[in-house]
N, C-alpha and C positions, 0 to 999 in steps of 0.2 A: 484952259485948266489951271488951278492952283499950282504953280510949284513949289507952295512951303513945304509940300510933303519931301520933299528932295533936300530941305535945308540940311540934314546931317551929312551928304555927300558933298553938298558946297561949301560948307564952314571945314572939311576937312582938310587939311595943310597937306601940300605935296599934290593935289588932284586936281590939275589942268580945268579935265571934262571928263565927261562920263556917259557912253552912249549905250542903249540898250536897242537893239533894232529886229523888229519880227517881219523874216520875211512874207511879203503878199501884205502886207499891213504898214503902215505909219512908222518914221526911225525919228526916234529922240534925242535930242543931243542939249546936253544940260553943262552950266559952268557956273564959276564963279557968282559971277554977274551977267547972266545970261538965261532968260526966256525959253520956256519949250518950245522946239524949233522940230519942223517937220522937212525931209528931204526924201529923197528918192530911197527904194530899196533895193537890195540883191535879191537876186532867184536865189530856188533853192539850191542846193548839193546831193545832184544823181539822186534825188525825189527824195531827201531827207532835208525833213524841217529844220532849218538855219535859225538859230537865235546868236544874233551878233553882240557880242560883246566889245566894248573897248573904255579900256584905260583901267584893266585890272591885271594882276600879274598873274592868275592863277582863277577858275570857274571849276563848279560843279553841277552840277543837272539832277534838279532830286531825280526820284525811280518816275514820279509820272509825268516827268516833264514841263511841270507849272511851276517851278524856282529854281532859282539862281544864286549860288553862294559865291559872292564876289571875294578876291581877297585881295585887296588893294594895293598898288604902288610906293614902295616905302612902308614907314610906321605909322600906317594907318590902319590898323585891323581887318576887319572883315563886315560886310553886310549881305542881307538876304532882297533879293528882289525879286518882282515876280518877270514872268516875260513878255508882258506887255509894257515893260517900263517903270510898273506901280512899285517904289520903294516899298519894303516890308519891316524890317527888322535892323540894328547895326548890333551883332556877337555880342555878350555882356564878355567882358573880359577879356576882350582884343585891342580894348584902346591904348595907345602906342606899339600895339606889338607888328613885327613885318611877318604876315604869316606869309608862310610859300606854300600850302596845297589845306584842300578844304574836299570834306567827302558828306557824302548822304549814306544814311543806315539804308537796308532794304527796303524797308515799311516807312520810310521817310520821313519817321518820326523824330529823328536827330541828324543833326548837321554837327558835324563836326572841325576844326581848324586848327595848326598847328603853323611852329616856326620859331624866331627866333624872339626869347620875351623883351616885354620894357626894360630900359637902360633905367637901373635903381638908382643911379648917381655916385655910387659906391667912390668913395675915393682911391680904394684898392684894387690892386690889377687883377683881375679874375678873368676867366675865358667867359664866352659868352652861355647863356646859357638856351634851352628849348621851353617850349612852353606846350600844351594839349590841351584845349577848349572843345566841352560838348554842351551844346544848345539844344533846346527844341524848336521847332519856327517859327518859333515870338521869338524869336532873341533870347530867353531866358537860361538863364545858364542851367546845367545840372551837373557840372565836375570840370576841375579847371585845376591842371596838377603843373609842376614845370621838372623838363629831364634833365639831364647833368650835361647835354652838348645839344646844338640845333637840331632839329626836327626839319628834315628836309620835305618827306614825303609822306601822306597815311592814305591808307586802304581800309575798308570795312570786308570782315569775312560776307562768304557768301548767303550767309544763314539771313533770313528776313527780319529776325530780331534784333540783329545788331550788336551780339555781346561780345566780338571779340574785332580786335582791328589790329593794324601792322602798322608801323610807322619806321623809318630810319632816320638816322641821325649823323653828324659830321663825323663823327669820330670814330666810324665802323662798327656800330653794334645796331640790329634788326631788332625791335622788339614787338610781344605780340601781348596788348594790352585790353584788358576788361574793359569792353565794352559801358558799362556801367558806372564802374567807380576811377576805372582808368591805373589803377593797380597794375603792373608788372607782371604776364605769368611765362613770359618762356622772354630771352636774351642769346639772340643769337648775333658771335662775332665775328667780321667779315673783314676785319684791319688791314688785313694784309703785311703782319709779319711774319720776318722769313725767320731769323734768329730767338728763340724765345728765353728766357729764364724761368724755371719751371721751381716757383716759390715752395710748392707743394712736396718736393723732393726733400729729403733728408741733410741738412748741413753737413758736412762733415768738413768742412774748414778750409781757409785756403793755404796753400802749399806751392810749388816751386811745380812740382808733378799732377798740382789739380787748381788750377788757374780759374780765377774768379768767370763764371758764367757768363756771355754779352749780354747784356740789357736791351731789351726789344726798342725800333727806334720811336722819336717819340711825335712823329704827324702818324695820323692813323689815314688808311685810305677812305677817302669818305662814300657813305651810300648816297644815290642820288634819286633815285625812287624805288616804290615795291607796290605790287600787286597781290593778290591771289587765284590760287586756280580755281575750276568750277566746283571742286568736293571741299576746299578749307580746308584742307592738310597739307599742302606745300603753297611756298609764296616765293614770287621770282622777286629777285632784286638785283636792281642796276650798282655796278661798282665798277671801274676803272672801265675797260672796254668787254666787257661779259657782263648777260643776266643770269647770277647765278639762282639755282631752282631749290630750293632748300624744302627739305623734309621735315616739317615740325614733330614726327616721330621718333626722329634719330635727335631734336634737339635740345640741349637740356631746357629744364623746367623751374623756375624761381618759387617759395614757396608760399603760400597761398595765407592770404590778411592782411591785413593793415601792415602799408609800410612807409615808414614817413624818412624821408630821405633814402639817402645811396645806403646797403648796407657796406661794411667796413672789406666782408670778402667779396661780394659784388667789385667792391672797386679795384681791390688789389686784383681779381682775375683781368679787368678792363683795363689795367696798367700793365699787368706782367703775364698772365694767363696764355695759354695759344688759342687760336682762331678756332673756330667751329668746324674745319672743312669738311669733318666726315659726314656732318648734314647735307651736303651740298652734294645732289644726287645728278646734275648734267647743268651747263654750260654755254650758252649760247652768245657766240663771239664775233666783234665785231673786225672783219678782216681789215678793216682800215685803220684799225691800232686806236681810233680819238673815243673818247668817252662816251658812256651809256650816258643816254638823257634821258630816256623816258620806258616804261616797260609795260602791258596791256595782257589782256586774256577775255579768251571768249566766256562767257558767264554758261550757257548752257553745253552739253557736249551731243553725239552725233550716235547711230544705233552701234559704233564698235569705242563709244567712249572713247576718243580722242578729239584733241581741242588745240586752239591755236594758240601759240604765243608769239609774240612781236617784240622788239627792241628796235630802236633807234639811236644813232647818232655819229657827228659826224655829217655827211651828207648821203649815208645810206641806213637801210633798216634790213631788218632780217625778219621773215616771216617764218616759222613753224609748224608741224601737226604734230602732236605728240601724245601719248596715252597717257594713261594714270602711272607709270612709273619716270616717265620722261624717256620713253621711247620711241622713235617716229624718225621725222626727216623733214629734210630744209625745203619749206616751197620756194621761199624767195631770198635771196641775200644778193642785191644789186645797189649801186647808186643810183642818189636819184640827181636825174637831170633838170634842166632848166631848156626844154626844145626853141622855143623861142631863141632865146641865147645863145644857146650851144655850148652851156657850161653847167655845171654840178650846183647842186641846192650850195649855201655856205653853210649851211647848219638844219639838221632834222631834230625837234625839239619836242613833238609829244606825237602820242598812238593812242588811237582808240580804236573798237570794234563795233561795228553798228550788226545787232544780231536779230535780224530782220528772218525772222522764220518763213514767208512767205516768199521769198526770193531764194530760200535755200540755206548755201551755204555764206557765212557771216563778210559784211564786207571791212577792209583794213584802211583807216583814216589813216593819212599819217601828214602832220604841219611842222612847219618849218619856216627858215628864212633864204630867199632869194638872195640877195643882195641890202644893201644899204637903205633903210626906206620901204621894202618888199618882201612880201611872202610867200606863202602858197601852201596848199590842202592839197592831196592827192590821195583818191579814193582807189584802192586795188582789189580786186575779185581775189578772194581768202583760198577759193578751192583750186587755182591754176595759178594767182599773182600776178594776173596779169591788170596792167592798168584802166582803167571805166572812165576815168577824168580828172581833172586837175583845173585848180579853182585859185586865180591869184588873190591874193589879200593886199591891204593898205602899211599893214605893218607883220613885221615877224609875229606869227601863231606860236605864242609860248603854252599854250594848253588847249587841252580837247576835253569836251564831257558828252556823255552820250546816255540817254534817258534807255529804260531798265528795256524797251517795245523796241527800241534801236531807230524810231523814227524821228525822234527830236534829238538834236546838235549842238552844242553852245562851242562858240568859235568868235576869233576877230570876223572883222566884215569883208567878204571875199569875192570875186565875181569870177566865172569859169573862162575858161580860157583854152579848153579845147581838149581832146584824149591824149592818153601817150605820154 
């Protein structure tokens, strides 16, 4: 086969190699200066179709499972490819940027990418800033805005049109963004200050007997992903060692049209303003104190409307049931092991839900890294938590994505390795 069609992943700087691999079929492994090469493949995962990825930081699985939103290694943007290998597309307006998470709308019609934008050259010290690219699947851009800090993580609501999406950013503010134009319509703040100065209060001056107010301190606690629930009125997000579950009804709302930059009280509330917590309707905490990495939900719910939520990290995960208010109870919160070993994952790094209506109730991905060089996928039964298998990898699984049927996977390349 030709592989000019691969020339934009080899001319790209920073990328090694590039392997696309379908299990029961053919595994590809493309470089530099290197031939398409064919090798062995991996089984499936607990009878879910495996599309291996490697040498991307971040994947997404449109809803029917025939692409793949790469988001590349460094400041290399993003590309679409299909899962048999076939390059498709490289993001119009991700060149130099290092995205970190890439999503598909419901109807699959837009791909969307986010992260941290191109280095302008500026010779001035400025903080970095984020950036929000939406494509259709040519590559072709349709809105490409940049936020005022990185873009860590974005989610698409659950609506099949795609108009609304969530996205966090480093410096503690969730925001839930127009799908369409990518406009700003609700900002909610997760900073994590304790002391606040409340600008909005009345001067009355300072004095010996009314001492100038503390100033909130000035690193924000950063978000590190967000999801949403199956109705698209609350969205969990990962921040220090909790997913917090947030009520977009209780959170305020930014006002609607054209807005081209920060507005000037926008900013002053993101510098001085207090945090949003009355949004924050429950809490799901990670008893080992180390930081949320990655947060999931089941997309459909159950005949008494309640749904799972997951969190990970550290080297254990928490599993959930909870109803439409965030009431319910923990299935699972254990570490996870290494049986072989006899020692604790070193890191649990992303979650997803495979919601396989046929088998019942939804099963919980959860990847991570073993050790130095090592990884692993461990698949849990959602209604008991109890574990089905567990799949090592060749390298730490920094992301999961799971097609809209819950049958197709996109994952580093892994091979099972036993239950338990």
């Amino acid at each position: 086969r030709d592989s000019s069609k691969f020339a934009p992943f080899a001319s790209r700087p920073g990328i090694d190699s590039l392997r696309i691999a379908k299990s029961r079929r053919r595994c590809f492994s493309l470089g530099p200066f290197q031939s398409l090469l064919a090798s062995a493949c991996a089984p499936t995962m607990d009878n879910i179709h495996t599309v291996e990825c490697e040498g991307a930081a971040a994947v997404a699985l449109s809803p029917d499972g025939a692409l793949i939103c790469l988001a590349r290694v460094g400041a290399n943007g993003a590309a679409v490819v299909r899962t048999d290998s076939t390059f498709v597309c490289e993001l119009d307006s991700t060149r130099g940027c290092a995205v970190a998470s890439a999503a598909w709308s419901g109807d699959g019609l837009k791909v969307v990418a986010a992260g941290a934008a191109a280095d302008t050259g500026s010779a001035t010290a400025a903080p970095p800033r984020g950036f929000l690219c939406a494509c259709d699947p040519s590559g072709a851009r349709l809105f490409a805005t940049l936020r005022e800090a990185v873009v860590t993580s974005i989610a698409f609501a659950p609506d099949a049109a795609g108009m609304k999406l969530a996205l966090t950013r480093t410096d503690g503010v969730c925001e839930i963004v127009h799908g369409g134009t990518g406009d700003c319509l609700q900002r909610v703040r997760l900073r994590g200050f304790e002391e606040l100065y409340d600008h909005r209060a009345p001067f009355a001056g300072v004095s010996p007997d009314r001492p100038q107010p503390p100033r909130p301190p000035r690193t924000p606690t950063p978000l590190t992903a967000v999801c949403w629930n199956p109705t698209g009125d609350k969205v969990i997000v990962a921040r220090c060692a909790v997913a917090a579950i947030v009520d977009l009804n209780l959170a305020p709302a930014s006002p609607f049209g054209p807005q081209v930059g920060q507005s000037l009280e926008a900013a002053v509330d993101d510098a001085q303003g207090a945090d949003d917590a009355h949004a924050v309707v429950r809490e799901l905490a990670l008893s080992c104190g180390s930081a949320a990495r990655a947060v999931a939900a089941t997309r459909g719910g159950g005949p008494e409307k309640e749904h799972y939520f997951a969190v990970c990290g550290g080297a254990r995960v928490v599993l959930a049931k909870l109803d439409q208010l965030g009431q319910g109870e923990i299935v699972r919160d254990a570490q996870l092991d290494d049986a072989a070993a006899g020692q604790p994952w070193t890191a649990a790094l992303a979650v997803a839900f495979c919601d396989d209506k046929k088998k019942g109730a939804p099963r919980l991905v959860v990847g991570g890294e073993l050790g130095p060089g090592a990884g692993a996928v461990a698949i849990f039964d959602s209604a008991t938590g109890a574990a089905v298998s567990v799949h090592r990898a060749r390298a730490a699984v920094l992301s999961l994505s799971v097609s809209a049927d819950g049958a197709t996977m996109a994952c580093p390349p892994a091979r099972e390795i036993g239950p338990g």
